[in-house]
N, C-alpha and C positions, 0 to 999 in steps of 0.2 A: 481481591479482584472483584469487581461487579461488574456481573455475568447478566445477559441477556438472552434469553432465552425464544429462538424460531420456530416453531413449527405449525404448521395447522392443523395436526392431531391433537385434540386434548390429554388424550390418555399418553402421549408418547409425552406431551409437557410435563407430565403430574408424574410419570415415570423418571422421568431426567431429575426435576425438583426433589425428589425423594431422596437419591442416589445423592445426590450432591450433599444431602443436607450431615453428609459426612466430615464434610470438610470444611472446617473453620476459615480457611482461605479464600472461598467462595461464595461471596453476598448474592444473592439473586434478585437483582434489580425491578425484573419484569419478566412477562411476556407476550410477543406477538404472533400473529395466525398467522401472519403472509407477510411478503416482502412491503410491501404499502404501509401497515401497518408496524414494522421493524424499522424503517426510513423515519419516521415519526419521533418511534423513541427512542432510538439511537442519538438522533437530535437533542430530544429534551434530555433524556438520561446519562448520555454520555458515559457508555459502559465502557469496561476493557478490555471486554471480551464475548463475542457472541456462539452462542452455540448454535448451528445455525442448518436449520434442513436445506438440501436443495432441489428435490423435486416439490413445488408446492402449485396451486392453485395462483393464476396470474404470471407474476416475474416470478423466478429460479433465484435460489442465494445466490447464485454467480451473477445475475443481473441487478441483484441488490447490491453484491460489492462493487460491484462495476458503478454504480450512482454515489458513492461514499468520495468523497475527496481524501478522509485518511478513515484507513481500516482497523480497527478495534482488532486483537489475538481472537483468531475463530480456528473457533473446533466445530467440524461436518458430523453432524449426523444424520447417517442415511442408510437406506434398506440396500441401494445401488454399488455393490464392491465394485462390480466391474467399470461400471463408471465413475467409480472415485478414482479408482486406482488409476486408470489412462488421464483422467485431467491435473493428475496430480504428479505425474510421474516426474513433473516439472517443478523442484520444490516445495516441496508437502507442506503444509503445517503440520496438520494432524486431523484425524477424522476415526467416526467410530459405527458402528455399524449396528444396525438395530436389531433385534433388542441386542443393549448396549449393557456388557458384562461389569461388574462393578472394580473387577482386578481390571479391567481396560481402562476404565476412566479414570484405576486410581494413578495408572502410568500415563494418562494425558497431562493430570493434572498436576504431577511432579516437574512434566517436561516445562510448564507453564510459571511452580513456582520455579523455579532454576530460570528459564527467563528473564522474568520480572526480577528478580534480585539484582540483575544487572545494572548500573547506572545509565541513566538516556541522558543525553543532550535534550537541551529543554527550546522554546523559543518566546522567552517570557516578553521579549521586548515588543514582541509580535505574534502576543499567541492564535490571533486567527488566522497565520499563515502555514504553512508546511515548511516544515524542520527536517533536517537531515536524520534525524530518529522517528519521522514519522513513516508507517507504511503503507504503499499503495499497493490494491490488488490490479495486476495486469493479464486479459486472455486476450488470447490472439487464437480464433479458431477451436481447437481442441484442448490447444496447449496455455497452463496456467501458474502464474507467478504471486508471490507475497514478495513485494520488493520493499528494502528500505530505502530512500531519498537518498542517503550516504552512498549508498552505491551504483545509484545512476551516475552515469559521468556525462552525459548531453542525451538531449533532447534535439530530433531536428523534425521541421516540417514537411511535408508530405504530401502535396494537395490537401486533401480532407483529414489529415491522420498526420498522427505524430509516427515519430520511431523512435523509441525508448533504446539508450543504451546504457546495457548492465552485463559484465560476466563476459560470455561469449556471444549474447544473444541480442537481436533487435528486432523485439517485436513490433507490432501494431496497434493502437488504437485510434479509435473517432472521436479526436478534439481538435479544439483549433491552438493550436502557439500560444494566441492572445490570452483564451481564458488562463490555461495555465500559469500562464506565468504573472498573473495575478491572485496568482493561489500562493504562489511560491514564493520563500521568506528570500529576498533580496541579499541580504548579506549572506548567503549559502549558493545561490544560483542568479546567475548573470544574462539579459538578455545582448548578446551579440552579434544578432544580426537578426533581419526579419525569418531568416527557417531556423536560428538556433537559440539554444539555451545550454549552459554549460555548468558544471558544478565547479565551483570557483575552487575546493579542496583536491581536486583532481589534476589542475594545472601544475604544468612542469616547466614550461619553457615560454618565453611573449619575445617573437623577433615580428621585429619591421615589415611594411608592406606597402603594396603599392597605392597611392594615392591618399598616405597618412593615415592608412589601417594598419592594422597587427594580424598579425599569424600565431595563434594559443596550439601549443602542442599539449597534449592531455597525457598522462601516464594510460601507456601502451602503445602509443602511438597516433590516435587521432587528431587528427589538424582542424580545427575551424576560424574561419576569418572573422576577424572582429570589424563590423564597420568604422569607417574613417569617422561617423558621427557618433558612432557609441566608444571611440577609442580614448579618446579622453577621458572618460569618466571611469573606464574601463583602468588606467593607469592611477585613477585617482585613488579606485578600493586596494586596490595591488601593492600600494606603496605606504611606507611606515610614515 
């Protein structure tokens, strides 16, 4: 895995790099001082994993994940228990607490290879879009998610914000539909109408509607209308 390395402490960087330098698993790509400068190399470097502070100087790692279109495997580390723990209570990945013991990192780092061993879906055809193995980090408030794309099942618009559905829960963010769904790889996710977006592996059922639209019933039960103008083409991908 090639790990990138956040934080604006030197000494907690040179601290981290040491500890790692246990595990053959663990290429250490880089490191950055601040979220500005993590936005950068994340770009060029294209790691798989960030280790990543989040109290820092400017933007907070949660503001850097928040600017990522897909999120790299992060492990937190930080001085803050009590505030990892409340933002985290929603999903964890993982997170470690400083000074960061070296029996704790070596149970992060287990959790990480077990992981990665797993087979992804890939989206070679369209690798600058988002795949249903890709993850997005979502906060809404206090409360915060590592979502995979596989298990969104619609997206709807919201005046200024989306509502992300996954699980039981539909949070919040500030995007618009439109960019979205220019992020998002086409054969996985379907635009349906101007407030929605659906994940096309979630559909259950497609009955008729009024004025030569559809009615897509989603597993669990949500209904979203497909426009009469996007119904076509809607019946186009759906059919053998």
């Amino acid at each position: 895995m090639r790990a990138l390395i956040v934080d604006d402490e030197r000494l907690a960087r040179k601290e981290l790099t040491n500890l790692l330098q246990e595990f053959q698993e663990i290429e250490i790509v880089g490191e950055a001082v601040n979220a500005e400068d993590a936005e950068e190399k994340i770009n060029a470097l294209k790691p798989d994993l960030l280790f990543l502070d989040i109290q820092m100087p400017g933007k907070t790692g949660f503001e850097l994940l928040e600017s990522l279109d897909s999120v790299p495997d992060v492990v937190f580390t930080t001085a803050y228990d009590e505030y990892a723990l409340k933002a985290f209570d929603y999903n964890a990945m993982d997170y470690l607490l400083k000074p960061i013991e070296p029996d704790r990192l070596k149970e992060t780092v287990q959790k990480l290879i077990n992981r990665n061993s797993k087979p992804k879906a890939t989206t070679e055809n369209n690798p600058q879009k988002l795949g249903p193995s890709d993850r997005v980090f979502v906060k809404d408030g206090d409360k915060c998610w590592f979502v995979k794309l596989e298990n969104i099942r619609l997206f709807e618009s919201d005046g200024n914000y989306i509502k992300i559905y996954f699980d039981n829960y539909k949070p919040m963010i500030h995007k618009s539909l439109n960019a979205l769904d220019e992020k998002l790889d086409d054969r996985s996710f379907f635009r349906a109408s101007r407030k929605h977006i659906i994940n096309l592996t979630w559909v259950e059922s497609i009955e008729s509607w009024f004025n030569g639209g559809l009615m897509v019933v989603l597993r669990g039960g949500d209904k979203v209308e497909v426009s009469r103008r996007q119904a076509a083409r809607f019946k186009e991908m759906m059919s053998l």
